[in-house]
C-alpha positions as CSV (number, residue, x, y, z in Angstrom):
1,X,-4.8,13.1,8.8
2,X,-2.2,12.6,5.9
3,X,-2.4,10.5,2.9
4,X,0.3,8.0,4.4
5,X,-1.4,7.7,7.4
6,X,-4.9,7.0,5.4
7,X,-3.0,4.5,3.5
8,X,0.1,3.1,5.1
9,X,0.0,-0.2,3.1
10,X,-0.3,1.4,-0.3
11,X,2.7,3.8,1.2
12,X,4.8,0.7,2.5
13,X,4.2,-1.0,-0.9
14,X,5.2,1.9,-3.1
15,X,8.7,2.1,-0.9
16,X,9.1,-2.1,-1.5
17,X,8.5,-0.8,-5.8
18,X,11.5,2.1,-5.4
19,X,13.9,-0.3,-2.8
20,X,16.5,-1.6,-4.7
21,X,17.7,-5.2,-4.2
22,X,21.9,-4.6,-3.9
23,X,21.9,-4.8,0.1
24,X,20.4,-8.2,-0.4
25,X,23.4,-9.1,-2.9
26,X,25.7,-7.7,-0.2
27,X,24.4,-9.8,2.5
28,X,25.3,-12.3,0.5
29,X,29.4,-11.7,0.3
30,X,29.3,-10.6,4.0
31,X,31.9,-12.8,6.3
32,X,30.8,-13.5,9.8
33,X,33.5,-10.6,10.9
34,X,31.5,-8.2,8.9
35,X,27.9,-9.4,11.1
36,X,27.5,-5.7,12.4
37,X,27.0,-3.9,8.8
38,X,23.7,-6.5,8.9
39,X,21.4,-3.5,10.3
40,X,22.5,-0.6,8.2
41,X,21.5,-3.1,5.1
42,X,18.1,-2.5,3.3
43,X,16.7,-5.7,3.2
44,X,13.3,-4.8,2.4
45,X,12.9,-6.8,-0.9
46,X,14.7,-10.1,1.0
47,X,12.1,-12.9,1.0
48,X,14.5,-15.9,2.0
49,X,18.3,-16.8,2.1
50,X,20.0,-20.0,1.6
51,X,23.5,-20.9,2.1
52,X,24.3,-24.5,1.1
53,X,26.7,-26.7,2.4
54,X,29.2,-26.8,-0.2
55,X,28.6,-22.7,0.3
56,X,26.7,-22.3,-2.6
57,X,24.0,-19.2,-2.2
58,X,20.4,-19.3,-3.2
59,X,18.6,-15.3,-2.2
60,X,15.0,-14.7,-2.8
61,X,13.6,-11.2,-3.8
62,X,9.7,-9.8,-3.9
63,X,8.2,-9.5,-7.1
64,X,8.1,-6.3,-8.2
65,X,5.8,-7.0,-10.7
66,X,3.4,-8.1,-8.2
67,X,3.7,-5.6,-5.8
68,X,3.0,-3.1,-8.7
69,X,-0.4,-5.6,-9.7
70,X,-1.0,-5.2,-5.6
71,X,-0.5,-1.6,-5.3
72,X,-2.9,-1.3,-8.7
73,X,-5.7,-3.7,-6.9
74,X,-5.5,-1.6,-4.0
75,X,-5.8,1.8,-5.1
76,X,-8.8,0.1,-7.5
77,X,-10.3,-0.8,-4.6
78,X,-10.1,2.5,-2.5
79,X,-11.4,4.4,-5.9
80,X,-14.6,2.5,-5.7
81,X,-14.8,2.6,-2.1
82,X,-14.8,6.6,-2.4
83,X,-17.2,6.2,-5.7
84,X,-19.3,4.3,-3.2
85,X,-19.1,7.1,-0.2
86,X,-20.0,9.8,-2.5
87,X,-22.9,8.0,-3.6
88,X,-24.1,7.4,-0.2
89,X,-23.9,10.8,0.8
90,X,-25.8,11.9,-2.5
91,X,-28.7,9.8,-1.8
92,X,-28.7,10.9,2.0
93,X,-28.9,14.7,0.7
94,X,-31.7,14.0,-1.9
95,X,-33.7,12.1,1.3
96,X,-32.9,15.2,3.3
97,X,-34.2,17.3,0.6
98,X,-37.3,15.4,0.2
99,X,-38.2,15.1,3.9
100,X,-37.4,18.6,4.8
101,X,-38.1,20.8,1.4
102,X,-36.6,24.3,1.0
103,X,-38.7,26.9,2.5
104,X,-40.4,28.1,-0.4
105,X,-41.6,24.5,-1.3
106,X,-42.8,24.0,2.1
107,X,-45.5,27.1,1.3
108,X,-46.0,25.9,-1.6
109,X,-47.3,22.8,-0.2
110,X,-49.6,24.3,2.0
């Protein structure tokens, strides 16, 4: 299994940190005639859109700065959750190692 498919959010969120918001600014100048260009537009970092009635435009954009604190709280998150796995598996190898000792220990015992 790959890292992106291990991690698709913190992939998806590190592709929202690179997008660039000028798509969004196009969308905003597009006439109705020009409706088609709408799905070869990268409109990742859109959050909302508001035309007024007087045709005033209001467009929203995602935070980079928190998807970068996001991203950061995430990958926090999946270091300790390792840290934590390699723990456990420590402590199951020591119990191993105490209920079954090497041979030599074994004789020893006896």
């Amino acid at each position: 299994m790959s890292k992106s498919e291990k991690d698709p959010i913190g992939k998806y969120l590190e592709a929202l940190i690179r997008a660039r918001p000028n798509d969004a600014a196009k969308l905003a100048f597009l006439s109705p005639e020009e409706a088609d260009k709408i799905g070869r537009l990268d409109l990742q970092l859109l959050s909302e859109i508001k035309r007024g009635a007087q045709g005033g435009m209001e467009i929203k954009l995602l935070n980079k700065a928190e998807l970068i604190q996001k991203l950061a709280e995430l990958r926090r998150a999946q270091e300790a959750e390792t840290a934590e796995g390699a723990d456990f598996y420590q402590a199951l190898d020591r119990a191993a190692a105490q209920l079954n000792p090497p041979p030599e220990e074994a004789q020893d015992a006896l």
